[in-house]
N, C-alpha and C positions, 0 to 999 in steps of 0.2 A: 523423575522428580523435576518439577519445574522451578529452573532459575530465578532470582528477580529481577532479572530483566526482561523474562519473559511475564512474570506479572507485573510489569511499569507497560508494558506493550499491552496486554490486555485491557489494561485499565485505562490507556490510551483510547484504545479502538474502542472496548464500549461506551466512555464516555460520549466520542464523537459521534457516534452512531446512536446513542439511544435519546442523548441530552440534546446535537444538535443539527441532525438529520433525521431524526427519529420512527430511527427502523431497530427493531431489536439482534440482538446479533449475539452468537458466543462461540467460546473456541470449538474448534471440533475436537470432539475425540478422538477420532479415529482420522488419520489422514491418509483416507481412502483415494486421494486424485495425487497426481508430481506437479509440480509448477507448468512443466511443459504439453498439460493438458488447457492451459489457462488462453482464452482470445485475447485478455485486453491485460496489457501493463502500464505500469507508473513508474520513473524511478526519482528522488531526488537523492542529491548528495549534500553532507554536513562536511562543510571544511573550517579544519581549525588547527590544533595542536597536533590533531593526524586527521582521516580521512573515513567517514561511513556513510556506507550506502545505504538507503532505505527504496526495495523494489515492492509495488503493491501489484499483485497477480487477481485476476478476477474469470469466474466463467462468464460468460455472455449473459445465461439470465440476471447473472448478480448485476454487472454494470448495467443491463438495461434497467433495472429493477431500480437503482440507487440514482440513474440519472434520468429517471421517469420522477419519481420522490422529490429532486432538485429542483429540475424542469418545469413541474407541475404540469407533467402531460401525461400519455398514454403511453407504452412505452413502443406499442408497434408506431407509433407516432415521431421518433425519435431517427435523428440526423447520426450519422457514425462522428461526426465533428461533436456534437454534443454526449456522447457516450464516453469522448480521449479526452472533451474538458472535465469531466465527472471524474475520471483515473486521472489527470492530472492533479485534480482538484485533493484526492484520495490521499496522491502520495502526497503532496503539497502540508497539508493537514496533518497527516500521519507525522509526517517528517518534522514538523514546526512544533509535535508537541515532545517528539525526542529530542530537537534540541532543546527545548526549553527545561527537560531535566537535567542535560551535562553542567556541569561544575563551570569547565570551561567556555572560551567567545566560541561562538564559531558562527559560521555562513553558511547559508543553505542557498541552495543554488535553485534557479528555474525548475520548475516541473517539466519533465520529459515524459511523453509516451514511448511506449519499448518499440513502435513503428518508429518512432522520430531517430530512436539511437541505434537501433539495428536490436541482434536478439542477444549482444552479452548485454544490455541496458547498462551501459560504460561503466562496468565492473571488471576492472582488472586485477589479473592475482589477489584477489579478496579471501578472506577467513569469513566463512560464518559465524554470525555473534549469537543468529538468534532464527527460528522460521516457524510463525504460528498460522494455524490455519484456522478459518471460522465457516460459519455458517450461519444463516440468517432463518428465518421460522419458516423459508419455504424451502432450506436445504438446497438453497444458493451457497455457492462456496466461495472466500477468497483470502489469500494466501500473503503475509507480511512475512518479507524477510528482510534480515539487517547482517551487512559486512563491514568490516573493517578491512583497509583496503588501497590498494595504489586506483587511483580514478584518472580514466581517459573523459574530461570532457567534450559531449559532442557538441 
């Protein structure tokens, strides 16, 4: 049975995706891949009264697919520099619309790629709060997960 936090998350991600990138997308059912099948990451962090991390995980067609759409190119046309602004871009988004449901202030930090911060994505001793996985109409996959959390800034 799905939380409501994992339906503010969905509702998050299709909004962004179908209103203003407009690629259709939905959860997956079945979550057929692990995170550590994923090329490209994002993480941002929410600092405030405590600490959440929000990590966006993508396959390779996904990011190229979403920063080809961005871009307005092709995607075999595409710079690996412009694929980590696209997942930064991802968590960045993603992240700015979870803080803007908390109650309380908080700060969202720069956008990290998971190359920039190594492969814990500055998740330390973290609880998972939440990890949805989606899929896009060509069965592109990518994968939001949210911690609460002690956070190593990199």
């Amino acid at each position: 049975m799905q939380g409501i936090f994992e339906e503010q998350l969905d509702q998050v991600v299709h909004s962004m995706f179908f209103d203003m990138i407009e690629i259709p997308i939905a959860p997956s059912e079945t979550e057929d891949v692990t995170v550590h099948e994923f090329e490209y990451g994002g993480v941002v962090h929410l600092v405030g009264s405590g600490f959440r991390s929000v990590v966006v995980h993508c396959d390779v067609p996904f990011g190229k697919s979403v920063a080809a759409k961005m871009f307005d190119t092709a995607p075999d046309l595409l710079e690996r520099e412009q694929i980590d602004d696209t997942i930064r871009e991802l968590a960045n988004m993603i992240g700015g619309n979870i803080k803007s449901l908390s109650e309380d202030s908080q700060i969202l930090s720069p956008p990290k790629t998971i190359h920039q911060v190594g492969t814990h994505s500055g998740v330390q001793e973290g609880a998972l709060v939440c990890r949805r996985f989606y899929k896009n109409s060509g069965g592109q996959k990518m994968c939001v997960s949210i911690y609460d959390c002690k956070i190593e800034l990199p």
